[in-house]
N, CA, C and O of each residue as an XYZ file, in Angstrom:
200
protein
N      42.722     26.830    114.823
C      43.610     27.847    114.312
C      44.633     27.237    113.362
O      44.950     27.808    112.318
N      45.240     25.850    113.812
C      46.029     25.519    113.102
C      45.446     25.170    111.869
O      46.323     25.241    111.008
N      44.173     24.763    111.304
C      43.690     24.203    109.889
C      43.515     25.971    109.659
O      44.329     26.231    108.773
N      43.104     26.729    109.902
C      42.666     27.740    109.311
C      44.377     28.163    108.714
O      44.281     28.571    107.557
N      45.409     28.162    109.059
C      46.484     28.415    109.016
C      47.135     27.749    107.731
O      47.620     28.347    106.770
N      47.024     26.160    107.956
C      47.351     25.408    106.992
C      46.167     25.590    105.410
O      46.519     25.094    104.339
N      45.198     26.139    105.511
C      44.494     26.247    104.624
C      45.045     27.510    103.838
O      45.285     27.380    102.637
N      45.314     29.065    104.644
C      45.859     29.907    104.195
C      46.858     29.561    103.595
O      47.208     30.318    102.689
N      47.560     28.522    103.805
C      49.041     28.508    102.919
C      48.706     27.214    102.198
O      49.721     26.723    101.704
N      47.968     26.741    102.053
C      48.096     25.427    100.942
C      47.225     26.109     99.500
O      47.184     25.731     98.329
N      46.562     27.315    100.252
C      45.495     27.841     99.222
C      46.339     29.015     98.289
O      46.255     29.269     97.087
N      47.273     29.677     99.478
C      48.260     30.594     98.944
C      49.206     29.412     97.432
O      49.257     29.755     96.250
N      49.539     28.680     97.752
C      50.605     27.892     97.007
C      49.608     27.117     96.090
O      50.172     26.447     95.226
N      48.734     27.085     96.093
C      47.802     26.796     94.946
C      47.796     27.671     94.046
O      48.314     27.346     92.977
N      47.339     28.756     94.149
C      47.095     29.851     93.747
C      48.459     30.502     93.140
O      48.381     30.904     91.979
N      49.755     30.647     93.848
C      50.933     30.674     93.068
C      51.616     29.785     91.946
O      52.430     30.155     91.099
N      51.008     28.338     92.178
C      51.123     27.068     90.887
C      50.264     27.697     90.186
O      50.832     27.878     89.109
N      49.160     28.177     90.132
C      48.157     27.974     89.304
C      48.402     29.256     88.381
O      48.224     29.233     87.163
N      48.875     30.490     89.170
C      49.789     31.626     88.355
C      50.602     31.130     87.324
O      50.339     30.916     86.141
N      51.367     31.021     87.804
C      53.176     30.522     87.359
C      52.523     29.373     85.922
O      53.213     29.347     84.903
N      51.546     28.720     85.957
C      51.427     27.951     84.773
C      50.228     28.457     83.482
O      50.036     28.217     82.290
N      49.493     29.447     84.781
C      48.724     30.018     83.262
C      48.268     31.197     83.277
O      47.532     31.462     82.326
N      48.511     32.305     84.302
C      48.580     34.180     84.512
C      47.245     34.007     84.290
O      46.844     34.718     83.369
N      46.168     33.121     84.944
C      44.698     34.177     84.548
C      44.164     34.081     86.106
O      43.972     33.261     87.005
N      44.082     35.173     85.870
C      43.380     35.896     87.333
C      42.346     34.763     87.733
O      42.542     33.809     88.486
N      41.446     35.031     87.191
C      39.876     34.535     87.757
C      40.807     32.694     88.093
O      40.743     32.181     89.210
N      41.266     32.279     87.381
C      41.378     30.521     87.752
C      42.396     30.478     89.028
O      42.507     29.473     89.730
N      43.203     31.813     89.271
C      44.106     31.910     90.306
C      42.952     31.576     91.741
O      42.677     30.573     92.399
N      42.566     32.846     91.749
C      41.681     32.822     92.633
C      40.751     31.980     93.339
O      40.679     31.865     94.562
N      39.708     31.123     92.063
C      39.463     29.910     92.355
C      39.982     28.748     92.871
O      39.415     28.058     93.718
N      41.253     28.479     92.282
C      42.050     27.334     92.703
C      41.995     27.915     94.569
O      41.456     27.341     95.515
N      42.707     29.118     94.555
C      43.240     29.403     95.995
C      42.037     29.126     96.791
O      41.953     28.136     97.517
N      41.024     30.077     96.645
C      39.581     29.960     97.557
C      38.818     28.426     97.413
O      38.054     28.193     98.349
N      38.895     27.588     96.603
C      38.892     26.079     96.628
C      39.665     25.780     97.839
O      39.289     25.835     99.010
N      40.736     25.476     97.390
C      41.568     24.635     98.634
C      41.773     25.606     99.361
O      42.996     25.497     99.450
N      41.471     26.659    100.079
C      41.435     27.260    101.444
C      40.145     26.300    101.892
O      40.217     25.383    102.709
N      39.155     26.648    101.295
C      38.088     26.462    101.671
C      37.525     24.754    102.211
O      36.870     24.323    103.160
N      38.097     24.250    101.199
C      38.453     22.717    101.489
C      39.172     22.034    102.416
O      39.009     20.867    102.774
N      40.119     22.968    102.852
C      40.833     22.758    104.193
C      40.298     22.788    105.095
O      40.178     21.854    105.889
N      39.742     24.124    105.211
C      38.953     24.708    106.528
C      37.835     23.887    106.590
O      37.444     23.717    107.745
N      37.035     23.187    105.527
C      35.703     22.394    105.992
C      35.962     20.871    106.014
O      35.360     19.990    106.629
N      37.189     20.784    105.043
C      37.575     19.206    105.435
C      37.222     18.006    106.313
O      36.999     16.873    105.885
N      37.199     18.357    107.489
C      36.422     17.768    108.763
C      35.089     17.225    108.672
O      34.604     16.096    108.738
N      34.712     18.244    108.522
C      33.249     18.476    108.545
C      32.527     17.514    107.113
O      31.580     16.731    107.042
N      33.433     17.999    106.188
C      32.808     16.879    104.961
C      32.911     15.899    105.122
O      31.914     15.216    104.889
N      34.335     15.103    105.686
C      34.611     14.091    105.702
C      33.897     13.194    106.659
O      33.988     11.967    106.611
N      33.045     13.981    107.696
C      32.758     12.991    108.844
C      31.290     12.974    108.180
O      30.655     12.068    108.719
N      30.575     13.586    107.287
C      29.635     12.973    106.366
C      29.679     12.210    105.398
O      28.615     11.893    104.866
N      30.755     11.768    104.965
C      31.025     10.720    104.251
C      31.128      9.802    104.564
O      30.699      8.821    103.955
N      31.868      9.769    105.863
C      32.352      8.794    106.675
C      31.287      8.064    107.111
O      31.462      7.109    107.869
């Protein structure tokens, strides 16, 4: 719960940088659903790398 949490807000504040420096929708979105998404699987990638 807690990564799903920290992903919602690192993805939220991505997504508000990524506003604030260039107003286009579609790259907002991406950035945000990137690093949500990267959060939430983080683990999981990393212990295949690892």
């Amino acid at each position: 719960m807690t990564r799903f949490l920290l992903g919602l807000l690192l993805g939220g504040c991505g997504s508000a940088i990524t506003w604030a420096a260039g107003h286009n929708t579609g790259w907002t979105v991406a950035i945000g659903v990137t690093v949500a998404v990267l959060v939430w699987l983080g683990e999981f990638i990393l212990d295949d790398l690892i």
